[in-house]
NUMAR-528769 format. One line per 5 residues: number of its first residue (from 1); their letters; for each residue y, z, x of N, C-alpha, C. Coordinates in nm, 3 decimals. Example, Ala and Ser with C-alpha at 12.3 -4.5 7.8 and 13.67 -1.06 7.14 Angstrom:
residues 2
1 = AS = -0.569/0.780/1.319/-0.450/0.780/1.230/-0.330/0.780/1.320; -0.225/0.708/1.285/-0.106/0.714/1.367/0.003/0.787/1.290
end
This chain:
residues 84
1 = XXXXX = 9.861/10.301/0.028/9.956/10.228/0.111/10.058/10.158/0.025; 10.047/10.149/-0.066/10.089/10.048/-0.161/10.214/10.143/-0.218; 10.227/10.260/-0.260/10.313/10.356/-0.273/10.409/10.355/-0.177; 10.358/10.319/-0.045/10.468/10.363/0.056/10.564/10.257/0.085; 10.480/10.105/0.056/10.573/9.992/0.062/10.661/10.048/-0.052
6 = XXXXX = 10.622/10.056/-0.171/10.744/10.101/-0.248/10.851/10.186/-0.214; 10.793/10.297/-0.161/10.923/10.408/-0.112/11.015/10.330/0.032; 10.937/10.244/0.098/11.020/10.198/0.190/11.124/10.090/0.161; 11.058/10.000/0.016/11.143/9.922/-0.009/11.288/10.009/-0.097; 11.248/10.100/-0.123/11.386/10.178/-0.255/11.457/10.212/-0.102
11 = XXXXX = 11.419/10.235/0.019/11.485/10.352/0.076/11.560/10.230/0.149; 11.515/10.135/0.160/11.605/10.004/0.246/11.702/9.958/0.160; 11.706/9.965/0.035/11.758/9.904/-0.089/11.886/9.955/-0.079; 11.845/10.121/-0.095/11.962/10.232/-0.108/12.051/10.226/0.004; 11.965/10.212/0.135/12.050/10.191/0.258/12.160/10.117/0.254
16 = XXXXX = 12.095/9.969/0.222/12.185/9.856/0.242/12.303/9.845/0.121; 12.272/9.911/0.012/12.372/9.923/-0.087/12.482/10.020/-0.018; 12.423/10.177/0.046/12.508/10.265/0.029/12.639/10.166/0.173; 12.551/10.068/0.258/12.637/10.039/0.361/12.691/9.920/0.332; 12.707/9.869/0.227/12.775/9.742/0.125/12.881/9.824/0.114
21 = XXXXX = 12.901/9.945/0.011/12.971/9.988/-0.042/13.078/10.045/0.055; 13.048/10.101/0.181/13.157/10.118/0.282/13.222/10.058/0.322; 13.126/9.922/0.376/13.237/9.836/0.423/13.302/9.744/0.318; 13.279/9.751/0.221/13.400/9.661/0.062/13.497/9.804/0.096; 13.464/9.944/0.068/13.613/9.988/0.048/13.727/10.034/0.130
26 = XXXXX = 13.816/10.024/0.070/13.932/9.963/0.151/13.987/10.144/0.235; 13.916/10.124/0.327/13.930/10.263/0.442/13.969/10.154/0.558; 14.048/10.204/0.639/14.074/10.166/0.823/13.936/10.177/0.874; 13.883/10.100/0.914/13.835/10.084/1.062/13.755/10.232/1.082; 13.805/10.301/1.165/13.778/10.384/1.240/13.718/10.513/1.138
31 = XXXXX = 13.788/10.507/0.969/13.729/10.612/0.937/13.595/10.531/0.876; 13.553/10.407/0.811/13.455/10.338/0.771/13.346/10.342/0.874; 13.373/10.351/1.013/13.262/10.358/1.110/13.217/10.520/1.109; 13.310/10.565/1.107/13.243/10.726/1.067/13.122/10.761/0.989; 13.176/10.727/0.835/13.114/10.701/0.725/12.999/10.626/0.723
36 = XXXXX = 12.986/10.562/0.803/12.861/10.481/0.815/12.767/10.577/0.955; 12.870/10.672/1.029/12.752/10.685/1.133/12.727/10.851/1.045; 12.775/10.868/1.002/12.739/10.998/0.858/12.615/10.974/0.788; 12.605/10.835/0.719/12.562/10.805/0.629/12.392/10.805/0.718; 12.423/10.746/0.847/12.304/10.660/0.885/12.248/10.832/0.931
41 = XXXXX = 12.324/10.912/1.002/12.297/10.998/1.043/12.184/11.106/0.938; 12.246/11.141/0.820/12.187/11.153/0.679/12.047/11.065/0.673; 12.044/10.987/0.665/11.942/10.876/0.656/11.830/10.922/0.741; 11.860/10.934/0.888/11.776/11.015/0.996/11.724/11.115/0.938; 11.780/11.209/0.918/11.704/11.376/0.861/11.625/11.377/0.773
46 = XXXXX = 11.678/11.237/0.649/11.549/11.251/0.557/11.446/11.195/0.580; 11.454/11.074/0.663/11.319/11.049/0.738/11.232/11.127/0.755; 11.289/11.195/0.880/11.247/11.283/0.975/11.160/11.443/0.890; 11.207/11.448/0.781/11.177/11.532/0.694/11.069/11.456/0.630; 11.093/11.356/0.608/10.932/11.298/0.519/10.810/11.287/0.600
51 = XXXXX = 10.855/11.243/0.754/10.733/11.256/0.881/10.698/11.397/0.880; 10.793/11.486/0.875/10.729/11.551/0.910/10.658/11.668/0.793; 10.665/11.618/0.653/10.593/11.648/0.560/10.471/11.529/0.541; 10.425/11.459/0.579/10.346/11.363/0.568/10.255/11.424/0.694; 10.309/11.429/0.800/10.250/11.467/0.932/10.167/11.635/0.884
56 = XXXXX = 10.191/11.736/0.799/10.190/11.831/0.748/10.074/11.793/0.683; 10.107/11.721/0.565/9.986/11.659/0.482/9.868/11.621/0.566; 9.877/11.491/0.620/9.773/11.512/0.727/9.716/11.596/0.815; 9.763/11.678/0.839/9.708/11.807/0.943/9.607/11.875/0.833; 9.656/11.915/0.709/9.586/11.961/0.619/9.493/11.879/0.577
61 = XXXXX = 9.457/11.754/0.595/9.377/11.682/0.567/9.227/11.730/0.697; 9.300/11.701/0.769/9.232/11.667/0.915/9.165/11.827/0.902; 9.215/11.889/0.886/9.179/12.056/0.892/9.056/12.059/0.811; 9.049/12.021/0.651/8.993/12.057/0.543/8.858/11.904/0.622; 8.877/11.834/0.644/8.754/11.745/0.758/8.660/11.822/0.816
66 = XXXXX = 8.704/11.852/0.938/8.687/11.946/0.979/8.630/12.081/0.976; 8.660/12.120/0.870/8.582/12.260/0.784/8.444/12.211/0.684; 8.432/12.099/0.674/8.377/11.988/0.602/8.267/11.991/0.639; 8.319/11.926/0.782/8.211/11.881/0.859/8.133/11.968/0.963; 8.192/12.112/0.969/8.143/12.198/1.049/8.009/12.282/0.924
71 = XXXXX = 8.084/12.286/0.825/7.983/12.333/0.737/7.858/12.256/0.753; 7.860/12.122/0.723/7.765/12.003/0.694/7.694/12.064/0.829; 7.723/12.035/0.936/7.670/12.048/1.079/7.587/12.203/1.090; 7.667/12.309/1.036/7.606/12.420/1.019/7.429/12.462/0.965; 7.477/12.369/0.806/7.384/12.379/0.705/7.253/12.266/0.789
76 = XXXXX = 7.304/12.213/0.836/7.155/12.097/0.880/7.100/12.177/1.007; 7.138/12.220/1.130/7.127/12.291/1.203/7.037/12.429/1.158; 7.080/12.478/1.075/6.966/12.573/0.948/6.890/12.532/0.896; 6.813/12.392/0.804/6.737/12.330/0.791/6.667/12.283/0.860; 6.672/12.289/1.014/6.587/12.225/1.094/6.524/12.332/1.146
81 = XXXX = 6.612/12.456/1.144/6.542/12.556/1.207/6.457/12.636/1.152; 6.437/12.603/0.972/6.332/12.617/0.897/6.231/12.578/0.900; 6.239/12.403/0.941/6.141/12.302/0.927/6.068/12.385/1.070; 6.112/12.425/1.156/6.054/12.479/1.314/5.955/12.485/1.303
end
């Protein structure tokens, strides 16, 4: 967990810098709101890309459980039917 506070704190860091830096430079209005709904927009996908490589990771987790625990369940289920 402790990893992820880190990645969340770099990724808020970067945010708030990359949206410092828009609104200091000297663009109109209308194209600076762009740039920022670009930026934020960008921001979305890589999220959305880390959920759904994390979400990935976990499935493979949950899977390899699962195969784990069906074995375990298997193998005792056979030991008892020795002990018979």
């Amino acid at each position: 967990m402790e990893s992820g506070k880190v990645l969340l704190g770099v990724l808020g860091g970067v945010a708030a810098g990359a949206l410092l830096g828009i609104l200091f430079a000297p663009d109109r209005g209308s194209e600076t709101r762009k740039k920022i709904k670009d930026k934020g927009k960008g921001y979305a996908d890589n999220l959305k890309g880390y959920a759904d490589e994390l979400k990935g990771k976990i499935d493979e987790i949950k899977q390899d459980v699962n195969n784990k625990y069906g074995n375990f369940v298997g193998e005792a289920k056979d030991m008892i039917k020795k002990e018979v």
